[in-house]
N, CA, C and O atoms as a GROMACS GRO file, in nm:
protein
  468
    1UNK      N    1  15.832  39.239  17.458
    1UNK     CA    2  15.798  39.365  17.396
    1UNK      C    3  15.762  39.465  17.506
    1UNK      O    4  15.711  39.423  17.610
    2UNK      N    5  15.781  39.566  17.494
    2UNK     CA    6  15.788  39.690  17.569
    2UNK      C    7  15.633  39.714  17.547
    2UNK      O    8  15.581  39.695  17.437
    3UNK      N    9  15.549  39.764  17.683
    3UNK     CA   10  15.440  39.840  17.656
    3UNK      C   11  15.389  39.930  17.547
    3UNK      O   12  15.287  39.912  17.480
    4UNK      N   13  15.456  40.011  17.540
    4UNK     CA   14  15.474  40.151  17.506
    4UNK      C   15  15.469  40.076  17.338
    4UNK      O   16  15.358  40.086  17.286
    5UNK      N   17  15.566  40.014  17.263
    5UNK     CA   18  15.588  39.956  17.203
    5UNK      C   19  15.455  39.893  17.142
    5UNK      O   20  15.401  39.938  17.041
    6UNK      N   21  15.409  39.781  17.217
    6UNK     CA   22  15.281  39.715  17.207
    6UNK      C   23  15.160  39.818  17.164
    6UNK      O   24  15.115  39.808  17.051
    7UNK      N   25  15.104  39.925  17.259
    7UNK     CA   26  15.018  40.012  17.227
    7UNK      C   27  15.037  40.090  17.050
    7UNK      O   28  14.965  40.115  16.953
    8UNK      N   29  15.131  40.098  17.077
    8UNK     CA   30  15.202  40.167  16.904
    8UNK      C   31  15.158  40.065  16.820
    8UNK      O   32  15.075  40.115  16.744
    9UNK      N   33  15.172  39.952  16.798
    9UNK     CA   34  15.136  39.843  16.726
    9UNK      C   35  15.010  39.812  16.745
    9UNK      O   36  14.955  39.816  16.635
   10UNK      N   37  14.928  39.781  16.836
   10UNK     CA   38  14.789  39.714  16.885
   10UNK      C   39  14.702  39.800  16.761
   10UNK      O   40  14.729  39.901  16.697
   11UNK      N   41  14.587  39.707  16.763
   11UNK     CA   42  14.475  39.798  16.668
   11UNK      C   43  14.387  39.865  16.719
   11UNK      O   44  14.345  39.837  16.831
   12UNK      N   45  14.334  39.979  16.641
   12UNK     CA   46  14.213  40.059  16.720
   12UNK      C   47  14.133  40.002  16.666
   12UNK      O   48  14.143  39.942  16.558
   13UNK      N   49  13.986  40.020  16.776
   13UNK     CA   50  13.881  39.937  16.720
   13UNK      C   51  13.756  40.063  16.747
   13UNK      O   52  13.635  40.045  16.763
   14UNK      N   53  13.812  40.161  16.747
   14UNK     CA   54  13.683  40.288  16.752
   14UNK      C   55  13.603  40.346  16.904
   14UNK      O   56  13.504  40.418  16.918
   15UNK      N   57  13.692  40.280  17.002
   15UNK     CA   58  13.623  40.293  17.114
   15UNK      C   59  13.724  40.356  17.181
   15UNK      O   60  13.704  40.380  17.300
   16UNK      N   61  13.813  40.382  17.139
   16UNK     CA   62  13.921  40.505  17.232
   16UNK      C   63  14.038  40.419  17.278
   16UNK      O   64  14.145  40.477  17.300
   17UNK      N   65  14.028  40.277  17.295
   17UNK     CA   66  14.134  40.189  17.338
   17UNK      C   67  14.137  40.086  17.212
   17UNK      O   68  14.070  40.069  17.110
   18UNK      N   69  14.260  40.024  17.276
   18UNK     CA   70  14.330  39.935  17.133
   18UNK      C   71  14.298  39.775  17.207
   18UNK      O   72  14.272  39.737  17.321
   19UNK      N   73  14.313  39.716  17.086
   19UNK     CA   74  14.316  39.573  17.091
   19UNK      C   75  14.456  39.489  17.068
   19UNK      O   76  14.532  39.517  16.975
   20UNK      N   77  14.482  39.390  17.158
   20UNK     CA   78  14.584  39.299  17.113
   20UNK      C   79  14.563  39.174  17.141
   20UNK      O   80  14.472  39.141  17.218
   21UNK      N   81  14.634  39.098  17.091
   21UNK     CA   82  14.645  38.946  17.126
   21UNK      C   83  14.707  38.894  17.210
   21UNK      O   84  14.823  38.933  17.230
   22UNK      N   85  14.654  38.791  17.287
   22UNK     CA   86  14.685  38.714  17.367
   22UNK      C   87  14.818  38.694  17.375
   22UNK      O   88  14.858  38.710  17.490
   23UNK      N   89  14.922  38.658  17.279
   23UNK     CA   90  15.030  38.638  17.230
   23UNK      C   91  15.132  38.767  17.234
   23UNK      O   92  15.254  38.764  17.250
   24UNK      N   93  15.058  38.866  17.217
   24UNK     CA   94  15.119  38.989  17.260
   24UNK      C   95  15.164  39.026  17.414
   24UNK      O   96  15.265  39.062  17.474
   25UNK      N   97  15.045  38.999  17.435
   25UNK     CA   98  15.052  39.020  17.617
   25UNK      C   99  15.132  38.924  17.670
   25UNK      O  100  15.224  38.973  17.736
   26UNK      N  101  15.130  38.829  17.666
   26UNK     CA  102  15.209  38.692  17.711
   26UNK      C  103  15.395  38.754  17.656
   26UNK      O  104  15.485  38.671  17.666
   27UNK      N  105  15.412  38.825  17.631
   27UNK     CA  106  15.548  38.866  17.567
   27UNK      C  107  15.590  39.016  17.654
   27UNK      O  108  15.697  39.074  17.675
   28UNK      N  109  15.464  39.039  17.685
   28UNK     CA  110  15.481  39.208  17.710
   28UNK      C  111  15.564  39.217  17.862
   28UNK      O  112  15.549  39.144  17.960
   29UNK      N  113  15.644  39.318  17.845
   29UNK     CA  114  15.718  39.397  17.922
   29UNK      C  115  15.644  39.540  18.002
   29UNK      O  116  15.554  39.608  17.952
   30UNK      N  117  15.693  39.556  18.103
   30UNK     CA  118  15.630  39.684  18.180
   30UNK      C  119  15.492  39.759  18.126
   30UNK      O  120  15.479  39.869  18.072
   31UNK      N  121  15.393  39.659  18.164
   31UNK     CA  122  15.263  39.713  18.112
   31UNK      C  123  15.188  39.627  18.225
   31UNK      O  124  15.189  39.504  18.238
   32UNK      N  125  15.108  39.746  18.323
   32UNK     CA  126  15.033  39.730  18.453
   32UNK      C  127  14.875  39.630  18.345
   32UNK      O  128  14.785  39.678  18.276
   33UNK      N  129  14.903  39.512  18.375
   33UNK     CA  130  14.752  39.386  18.332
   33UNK      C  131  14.704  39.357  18.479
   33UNK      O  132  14.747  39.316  18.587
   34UNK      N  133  14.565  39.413  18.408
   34UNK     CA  134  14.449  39.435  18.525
   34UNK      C  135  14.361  39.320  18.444
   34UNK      O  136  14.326  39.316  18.326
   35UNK      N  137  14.333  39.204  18.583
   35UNK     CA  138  14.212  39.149  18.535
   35UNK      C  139  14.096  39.182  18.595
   35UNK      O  140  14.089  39.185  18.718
   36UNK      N  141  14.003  39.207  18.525
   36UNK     CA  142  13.878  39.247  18.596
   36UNK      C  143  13.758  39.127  18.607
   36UNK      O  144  13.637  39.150  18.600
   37UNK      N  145  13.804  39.027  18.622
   37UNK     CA  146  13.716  38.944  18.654
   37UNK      C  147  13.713  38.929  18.796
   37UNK      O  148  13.801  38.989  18.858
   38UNK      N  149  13.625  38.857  18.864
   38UNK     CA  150  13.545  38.818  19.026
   38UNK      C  151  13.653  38.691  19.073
   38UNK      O  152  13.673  38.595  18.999
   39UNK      N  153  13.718  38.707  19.205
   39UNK     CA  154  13.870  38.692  19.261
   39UNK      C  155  13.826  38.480  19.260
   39UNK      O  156  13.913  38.393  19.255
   40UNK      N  157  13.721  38.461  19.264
   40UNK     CA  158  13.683  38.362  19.243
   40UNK      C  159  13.706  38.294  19.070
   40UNK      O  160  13.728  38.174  19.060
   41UNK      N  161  13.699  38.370  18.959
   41UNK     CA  162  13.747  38.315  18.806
   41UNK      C  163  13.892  38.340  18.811
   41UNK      O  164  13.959  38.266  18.739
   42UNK      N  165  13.953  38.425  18.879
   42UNK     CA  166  14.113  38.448  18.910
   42UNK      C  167  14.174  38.344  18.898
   42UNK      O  168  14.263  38.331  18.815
   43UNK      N  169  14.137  38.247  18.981
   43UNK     CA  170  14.222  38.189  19.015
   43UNK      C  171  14.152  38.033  19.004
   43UNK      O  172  14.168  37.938  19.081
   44UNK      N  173  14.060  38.040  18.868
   44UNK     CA  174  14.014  37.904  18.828
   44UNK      C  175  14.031  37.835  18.739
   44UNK      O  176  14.150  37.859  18.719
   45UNK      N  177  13.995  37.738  18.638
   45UNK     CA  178  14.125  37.665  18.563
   45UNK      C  179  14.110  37.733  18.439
   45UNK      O  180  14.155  37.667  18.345
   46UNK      N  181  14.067  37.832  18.412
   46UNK     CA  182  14.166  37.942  18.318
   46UNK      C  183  14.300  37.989  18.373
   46UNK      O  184  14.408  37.983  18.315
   47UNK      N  185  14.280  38.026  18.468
   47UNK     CA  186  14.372  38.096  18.524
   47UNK      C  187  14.375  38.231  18.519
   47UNK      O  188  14.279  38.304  18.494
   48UNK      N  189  14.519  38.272  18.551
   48UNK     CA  190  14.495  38.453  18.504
   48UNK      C  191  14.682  38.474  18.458
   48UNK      O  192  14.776  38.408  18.502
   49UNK      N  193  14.686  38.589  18.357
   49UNK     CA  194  14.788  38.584  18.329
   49UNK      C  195  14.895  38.629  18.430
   49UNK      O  196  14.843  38.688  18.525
   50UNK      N  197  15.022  38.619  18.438
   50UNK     CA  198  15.097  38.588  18.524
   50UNK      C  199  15.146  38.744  18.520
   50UNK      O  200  15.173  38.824  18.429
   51UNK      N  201  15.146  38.748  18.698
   51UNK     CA  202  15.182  38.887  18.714
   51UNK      C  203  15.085  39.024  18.667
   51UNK      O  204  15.113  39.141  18.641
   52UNK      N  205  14.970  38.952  18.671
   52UNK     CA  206  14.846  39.032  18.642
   52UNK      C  207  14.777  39.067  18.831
   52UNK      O  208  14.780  38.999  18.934
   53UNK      N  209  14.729  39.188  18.802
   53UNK     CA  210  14.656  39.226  18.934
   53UNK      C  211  14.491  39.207  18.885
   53UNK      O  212  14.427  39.225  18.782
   54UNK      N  213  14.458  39.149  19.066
   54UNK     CA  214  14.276  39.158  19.018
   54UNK      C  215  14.240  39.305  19.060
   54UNK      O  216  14.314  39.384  19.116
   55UNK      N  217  14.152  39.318  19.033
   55UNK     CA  218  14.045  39.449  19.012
   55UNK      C  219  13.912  39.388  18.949
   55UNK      O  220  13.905  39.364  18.829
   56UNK      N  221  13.838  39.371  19.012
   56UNK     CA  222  13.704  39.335  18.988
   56UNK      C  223  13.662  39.463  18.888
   56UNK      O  224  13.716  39.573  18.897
   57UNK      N  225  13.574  39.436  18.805
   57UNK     CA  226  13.516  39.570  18.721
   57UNK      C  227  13.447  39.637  18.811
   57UNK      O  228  13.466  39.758  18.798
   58UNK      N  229  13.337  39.597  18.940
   58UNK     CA  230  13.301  39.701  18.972
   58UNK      C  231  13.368  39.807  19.059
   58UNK      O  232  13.314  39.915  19.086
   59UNK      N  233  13.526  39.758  19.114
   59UNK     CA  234  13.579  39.794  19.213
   59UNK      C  235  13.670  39.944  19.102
   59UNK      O  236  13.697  40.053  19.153
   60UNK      N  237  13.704  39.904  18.942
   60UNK     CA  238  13.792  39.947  18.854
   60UNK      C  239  13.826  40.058  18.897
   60UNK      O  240  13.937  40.083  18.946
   61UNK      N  241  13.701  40.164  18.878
   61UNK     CA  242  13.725  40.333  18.929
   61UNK      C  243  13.738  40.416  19.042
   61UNK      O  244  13.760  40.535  19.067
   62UNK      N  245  13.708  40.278  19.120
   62UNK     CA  246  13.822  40.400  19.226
   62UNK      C  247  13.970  40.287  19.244
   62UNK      O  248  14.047  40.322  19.333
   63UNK      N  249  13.998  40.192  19.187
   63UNK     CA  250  14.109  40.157  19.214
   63UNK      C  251  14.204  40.290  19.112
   63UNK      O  252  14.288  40.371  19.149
   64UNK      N  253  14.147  40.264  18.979
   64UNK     CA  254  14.250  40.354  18.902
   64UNK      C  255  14.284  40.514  18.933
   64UNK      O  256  14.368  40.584  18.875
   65UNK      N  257  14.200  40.550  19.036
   65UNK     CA  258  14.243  40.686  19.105
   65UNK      C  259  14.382  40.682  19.128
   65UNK      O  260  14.446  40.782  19.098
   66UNK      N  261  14.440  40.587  19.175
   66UNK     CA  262  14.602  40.593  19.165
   66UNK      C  263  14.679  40.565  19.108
   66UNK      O  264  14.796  40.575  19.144
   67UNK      N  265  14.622  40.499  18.940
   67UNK     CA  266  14.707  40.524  18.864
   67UNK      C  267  14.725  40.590  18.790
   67UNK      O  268  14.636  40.666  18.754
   68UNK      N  269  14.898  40.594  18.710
   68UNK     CA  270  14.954  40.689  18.621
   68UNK      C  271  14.827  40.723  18.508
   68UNK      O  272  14.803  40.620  18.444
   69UNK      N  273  14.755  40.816  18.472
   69UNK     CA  274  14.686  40.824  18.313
   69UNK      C  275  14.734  40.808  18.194
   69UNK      O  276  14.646  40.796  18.108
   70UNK      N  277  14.867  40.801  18.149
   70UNK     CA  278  14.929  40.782  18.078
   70UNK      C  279  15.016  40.670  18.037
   70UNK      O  280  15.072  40.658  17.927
   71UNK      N  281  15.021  40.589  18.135
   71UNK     CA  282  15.070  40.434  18.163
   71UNK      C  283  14.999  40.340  18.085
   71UNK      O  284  14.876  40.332  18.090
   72UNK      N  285  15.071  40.268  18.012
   72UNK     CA  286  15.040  40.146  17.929
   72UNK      C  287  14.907  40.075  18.041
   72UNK      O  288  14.952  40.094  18.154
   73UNK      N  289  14.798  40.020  18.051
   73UNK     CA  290  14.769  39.957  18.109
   73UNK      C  291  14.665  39.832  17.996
   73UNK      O  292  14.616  39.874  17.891
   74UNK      N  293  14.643  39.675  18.042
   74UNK     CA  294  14.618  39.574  17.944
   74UNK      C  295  14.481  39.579  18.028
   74UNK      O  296  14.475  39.635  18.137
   75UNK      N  297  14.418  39.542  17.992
   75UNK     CA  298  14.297  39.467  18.067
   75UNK      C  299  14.232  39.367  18.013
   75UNK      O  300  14.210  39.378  17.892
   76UNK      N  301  14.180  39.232  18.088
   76UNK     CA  302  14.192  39.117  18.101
   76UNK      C  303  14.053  39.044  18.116
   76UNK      O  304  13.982  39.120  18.183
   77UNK      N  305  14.008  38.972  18.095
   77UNK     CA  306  13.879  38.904  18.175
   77UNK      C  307  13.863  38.754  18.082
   77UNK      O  308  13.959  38.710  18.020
   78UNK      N  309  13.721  38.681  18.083
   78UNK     CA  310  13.695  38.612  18.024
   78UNK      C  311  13.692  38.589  17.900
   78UNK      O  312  13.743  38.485  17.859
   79UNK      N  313  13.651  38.648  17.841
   79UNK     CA  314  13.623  38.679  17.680
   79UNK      C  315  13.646  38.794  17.631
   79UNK      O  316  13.616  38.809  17.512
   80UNK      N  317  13.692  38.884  17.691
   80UNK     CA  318  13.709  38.971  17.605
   80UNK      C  319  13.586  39.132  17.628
   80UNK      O  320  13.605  39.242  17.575
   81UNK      N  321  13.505  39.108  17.691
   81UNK     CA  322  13.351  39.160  17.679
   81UNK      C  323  13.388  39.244  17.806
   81UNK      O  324  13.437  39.355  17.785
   82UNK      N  325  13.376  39.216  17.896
   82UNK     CA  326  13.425  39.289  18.052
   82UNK      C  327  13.510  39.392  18.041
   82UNK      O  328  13.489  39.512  18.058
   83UNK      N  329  13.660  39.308  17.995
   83UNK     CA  330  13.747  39.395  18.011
   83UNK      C  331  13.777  39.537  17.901
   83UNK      O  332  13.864  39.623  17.913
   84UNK      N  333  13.645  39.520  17.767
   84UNK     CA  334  13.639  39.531  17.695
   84UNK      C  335  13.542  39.720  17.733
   84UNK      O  336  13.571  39.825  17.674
   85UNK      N  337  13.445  39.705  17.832
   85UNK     CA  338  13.412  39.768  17.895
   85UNK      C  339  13.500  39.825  17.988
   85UNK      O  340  13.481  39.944  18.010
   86UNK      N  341  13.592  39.769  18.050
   86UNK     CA  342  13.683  39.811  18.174
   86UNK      C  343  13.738  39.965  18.080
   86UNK      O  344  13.732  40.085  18.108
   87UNK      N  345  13.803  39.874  17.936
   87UNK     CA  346  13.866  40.001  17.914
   87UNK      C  347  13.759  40.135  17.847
   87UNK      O  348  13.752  40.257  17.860
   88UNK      N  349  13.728  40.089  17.815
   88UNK     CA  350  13.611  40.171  17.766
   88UNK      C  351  13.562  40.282  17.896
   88UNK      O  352  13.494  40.383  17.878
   89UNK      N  353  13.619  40.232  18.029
   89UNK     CA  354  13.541  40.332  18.174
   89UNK      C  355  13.674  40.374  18.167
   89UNK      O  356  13.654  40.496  18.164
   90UNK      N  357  13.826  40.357  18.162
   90UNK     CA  358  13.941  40.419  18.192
   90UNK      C  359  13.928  40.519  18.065
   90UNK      O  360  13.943  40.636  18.102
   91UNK      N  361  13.904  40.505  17.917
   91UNK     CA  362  13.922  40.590  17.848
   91UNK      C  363  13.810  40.722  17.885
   91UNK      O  364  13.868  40.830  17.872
   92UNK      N  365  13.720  40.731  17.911
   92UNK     CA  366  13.597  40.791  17.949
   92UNK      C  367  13.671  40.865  18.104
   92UNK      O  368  13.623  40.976  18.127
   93UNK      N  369  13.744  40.834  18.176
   93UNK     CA  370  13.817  40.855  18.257
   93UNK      C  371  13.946  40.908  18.238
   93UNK      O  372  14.026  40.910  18.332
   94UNK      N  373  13.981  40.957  18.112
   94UNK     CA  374  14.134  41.045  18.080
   94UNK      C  375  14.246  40.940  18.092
   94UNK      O  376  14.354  40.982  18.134
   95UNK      N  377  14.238  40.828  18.064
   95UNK     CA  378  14.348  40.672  18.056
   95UNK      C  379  14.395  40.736  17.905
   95UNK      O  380  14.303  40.788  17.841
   96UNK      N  381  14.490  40.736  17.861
   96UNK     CA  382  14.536  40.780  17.735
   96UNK      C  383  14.633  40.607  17.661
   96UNK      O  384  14.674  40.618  17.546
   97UNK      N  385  14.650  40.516  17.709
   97UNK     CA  386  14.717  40.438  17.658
   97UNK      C  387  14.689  40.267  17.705
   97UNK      O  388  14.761  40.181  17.756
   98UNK      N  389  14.527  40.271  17.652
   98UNK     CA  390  14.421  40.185  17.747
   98UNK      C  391  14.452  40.053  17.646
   98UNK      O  392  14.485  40.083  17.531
   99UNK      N  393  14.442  39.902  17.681
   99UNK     CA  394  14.438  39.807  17.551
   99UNK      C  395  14.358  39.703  17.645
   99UNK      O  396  14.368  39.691  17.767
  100UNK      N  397  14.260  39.618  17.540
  100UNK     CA  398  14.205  39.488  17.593
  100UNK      C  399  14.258  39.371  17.554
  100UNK      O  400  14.333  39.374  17.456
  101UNK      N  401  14.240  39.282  17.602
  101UNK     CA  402  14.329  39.162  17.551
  101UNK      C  403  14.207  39.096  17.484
  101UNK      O  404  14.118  39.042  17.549
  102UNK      N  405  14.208  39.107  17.319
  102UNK     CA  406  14.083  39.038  17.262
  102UNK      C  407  14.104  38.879  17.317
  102UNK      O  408  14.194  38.804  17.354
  103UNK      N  409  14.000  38.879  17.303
  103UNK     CA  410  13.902  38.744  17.348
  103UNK      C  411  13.957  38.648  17.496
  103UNK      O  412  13.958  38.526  17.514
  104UNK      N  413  13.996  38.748  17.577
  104UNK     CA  414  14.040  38.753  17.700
  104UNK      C  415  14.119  38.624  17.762
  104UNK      O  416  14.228  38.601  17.711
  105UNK      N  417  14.085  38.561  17.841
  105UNK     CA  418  14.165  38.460  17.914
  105UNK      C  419  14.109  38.297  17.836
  105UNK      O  420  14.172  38.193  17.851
  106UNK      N  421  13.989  38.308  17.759
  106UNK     CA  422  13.998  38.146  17.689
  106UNK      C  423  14.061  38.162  17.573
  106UNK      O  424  14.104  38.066  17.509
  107UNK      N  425  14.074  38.312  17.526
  107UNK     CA  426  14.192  38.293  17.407
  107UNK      C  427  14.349  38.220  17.424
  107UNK      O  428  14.425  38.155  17.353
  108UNK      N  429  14.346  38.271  17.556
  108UNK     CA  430  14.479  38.297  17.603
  108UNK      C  431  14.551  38.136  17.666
  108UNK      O  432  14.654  38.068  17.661
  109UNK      N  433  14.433  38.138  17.714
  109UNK     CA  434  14.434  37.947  17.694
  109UNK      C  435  14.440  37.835  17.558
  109UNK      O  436  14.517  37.742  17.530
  110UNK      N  437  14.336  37.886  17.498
  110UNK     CA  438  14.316  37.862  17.366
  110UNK      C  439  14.460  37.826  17.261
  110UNK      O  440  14.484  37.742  17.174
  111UNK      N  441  14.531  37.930  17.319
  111UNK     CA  442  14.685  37.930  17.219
  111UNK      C  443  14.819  37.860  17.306
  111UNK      O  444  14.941  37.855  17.286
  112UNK      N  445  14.740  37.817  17.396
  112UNK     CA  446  14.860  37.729  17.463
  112UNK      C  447  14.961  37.848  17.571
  112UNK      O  448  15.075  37.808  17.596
  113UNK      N  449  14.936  37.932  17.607
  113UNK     CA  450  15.047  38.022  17.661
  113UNK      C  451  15.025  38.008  17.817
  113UNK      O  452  14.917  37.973  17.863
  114UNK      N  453  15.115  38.032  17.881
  114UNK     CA  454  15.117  38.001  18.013
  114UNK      C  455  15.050  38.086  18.120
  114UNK      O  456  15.074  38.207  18.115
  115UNK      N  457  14.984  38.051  18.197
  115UNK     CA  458  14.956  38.135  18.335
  115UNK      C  459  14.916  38.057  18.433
  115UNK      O  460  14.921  37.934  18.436
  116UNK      N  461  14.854  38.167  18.555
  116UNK     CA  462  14.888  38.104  18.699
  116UNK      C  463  14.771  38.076  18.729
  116UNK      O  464  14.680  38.085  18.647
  117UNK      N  465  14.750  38.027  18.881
  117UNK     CA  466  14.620  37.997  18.906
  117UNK      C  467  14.608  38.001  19.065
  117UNK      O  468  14.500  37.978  19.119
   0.00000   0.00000   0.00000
């Protein structure tokens, strides 16, 4: 599924960014997934989804100084709670097409879908 696509579909949950599923993301096409967890849970036996960049949450705002504002972007973490906040600082920041991946990387495990480590 196409980013762009995904965001159109995802649900709002009242905080300026959308929600999707694990299952979504694991499918998704050209959509920049930022995990914001500590480079140490990256790459531990959760894993992180594949072809995802780290960005620690506290590092988030000045990394996203260079990105597009208008660009699909996913964001990622443990549960859901972090990245949940991440977007919550990009929307507050003029991000126009922000999504979290509910219940973050043990969902994502949780449903059997693949990633790296």
């Amino acid at each position: 599924m196409q980013a762009h696509t995904l965001f159109d579909q995802a649900t709002a949950n009242g905080r300026g960014f959308r929600d999707v599923t694990p299952a979504a993301v694991a499918e998704l096409r050209g959509a920049h997934v930022v995990d914001v967890r500590q480079p140490g849970e990256f790459n531990d036996t959760l894993g992180h989804v594949p072809g995802a960049v780290l960005v620690p949450l506290a590092t988030l705002g000045e990394a996203a100084r260079g990105w597009d504002p208008a660009a699909p972007v996913v964001l990622v973490c443990r549960s859901g709670a972090r990245s949940g906040n991440a977007a919550a600082q990009l929307v507050a920041a003029g991000f126009t097409r922000v999504m979290n991946m509910a219940g973050g990387m043990m969902a994502y495990r949780a449903a059997g879908l693949p990633a790296e480590s």
